[in-house]
C-alpha positions in Angstrom: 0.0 0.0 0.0 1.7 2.9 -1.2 0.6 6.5 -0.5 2.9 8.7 -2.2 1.3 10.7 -4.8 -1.9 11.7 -3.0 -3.2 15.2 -3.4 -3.3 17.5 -0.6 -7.0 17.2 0.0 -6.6 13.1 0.1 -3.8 13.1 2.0 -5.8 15.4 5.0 -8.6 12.3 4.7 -5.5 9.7 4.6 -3.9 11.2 7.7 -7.1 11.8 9.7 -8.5 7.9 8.8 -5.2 6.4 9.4 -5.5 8.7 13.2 -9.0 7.5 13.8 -7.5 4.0 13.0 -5.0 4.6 15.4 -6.6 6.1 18.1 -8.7 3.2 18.4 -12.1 5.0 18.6 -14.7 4.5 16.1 -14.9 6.5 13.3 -18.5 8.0 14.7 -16.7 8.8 17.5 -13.5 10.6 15.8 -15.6 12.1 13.7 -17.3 13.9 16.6 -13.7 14.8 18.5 -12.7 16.5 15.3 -15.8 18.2 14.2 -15.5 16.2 11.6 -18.5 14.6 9.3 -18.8 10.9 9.6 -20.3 10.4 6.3 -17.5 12.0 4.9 -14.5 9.9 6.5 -16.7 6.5 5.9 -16.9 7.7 2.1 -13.3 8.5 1.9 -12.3 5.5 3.7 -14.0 3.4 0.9 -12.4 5.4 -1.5 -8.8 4.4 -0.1 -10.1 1.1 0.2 -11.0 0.2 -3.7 -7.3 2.1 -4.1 -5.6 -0.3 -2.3 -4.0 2.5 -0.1 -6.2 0.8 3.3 -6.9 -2.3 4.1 -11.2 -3.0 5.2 -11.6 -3.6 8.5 -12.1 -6.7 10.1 -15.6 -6.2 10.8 -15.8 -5.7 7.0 -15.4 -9.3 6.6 -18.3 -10.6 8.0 -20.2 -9.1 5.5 -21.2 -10.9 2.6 -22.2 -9.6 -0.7 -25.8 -10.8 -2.5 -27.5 -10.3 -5.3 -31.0 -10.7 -6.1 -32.2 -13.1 -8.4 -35.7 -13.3 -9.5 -35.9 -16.8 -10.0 -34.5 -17.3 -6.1 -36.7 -18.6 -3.7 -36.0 -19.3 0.0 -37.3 -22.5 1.9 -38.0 -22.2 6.2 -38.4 -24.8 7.8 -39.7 -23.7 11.4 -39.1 -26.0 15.1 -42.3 -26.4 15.4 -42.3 -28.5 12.5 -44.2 -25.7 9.6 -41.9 -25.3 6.3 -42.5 -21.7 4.8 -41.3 -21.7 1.0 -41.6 -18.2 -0.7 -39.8 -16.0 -4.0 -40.0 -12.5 -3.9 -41.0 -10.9 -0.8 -39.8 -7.6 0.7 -38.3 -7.9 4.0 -40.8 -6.8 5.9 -43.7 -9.0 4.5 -40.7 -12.6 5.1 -40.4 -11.0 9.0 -44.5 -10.9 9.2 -44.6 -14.1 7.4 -41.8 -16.0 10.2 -43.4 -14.6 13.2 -46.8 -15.5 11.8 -45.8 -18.9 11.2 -43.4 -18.9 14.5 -46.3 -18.8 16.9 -48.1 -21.9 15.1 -48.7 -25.1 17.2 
């Protein structure tokens, strides 16, 4: 990771996003001790990322990506012995549907 060449404005967000990193605060939380805004650093952080100049965090990891497929359909199968098979639901309509379904006997 190699962060010569960086303009003057990247290398302010470099150097304040390699403190935060440092100072072992969250970056909401250095943000707010430098009057600072936390949308910007998380932007600009993601910007050094996809450069290669920072490394993601390891709490980064435990995401993992998805895409949405129309022909995907999910299969639930319940301890109280229901199975709940559905395609495309929004998120809030598949919560509705498991707690429905969770309270059966």
């Amino acid at each position: 990771m190699n962060d010569e060449g960086l303009s003057e404005r990247q290398r302010y967000w470099f150097d304040h996003l390699k403190a935060a990193e440092q100072s072992g605060v969250s970056l909401v939380a250095y943000a707010s001790q430098q009057g600072l805004k936390v949308k910007e650093l998380y932007n600009r952080k993601s910007w050094f990322i996809k450069k290669g100049l920072m490394a993601p965090s390891a709490a980064a990891k435990d995401f993992v990506p998805i895409r949405a497929d129309d022909s995907a359909r999910c299969c639930v199968h319940l301890a109280n012995g229901v199975r709940v098979e559905f395609g495309r639901l929004t998120e809030q309509l598949i919560r509705e549907i498991l707690v429905s379904v969770g309270g059966l006997r």
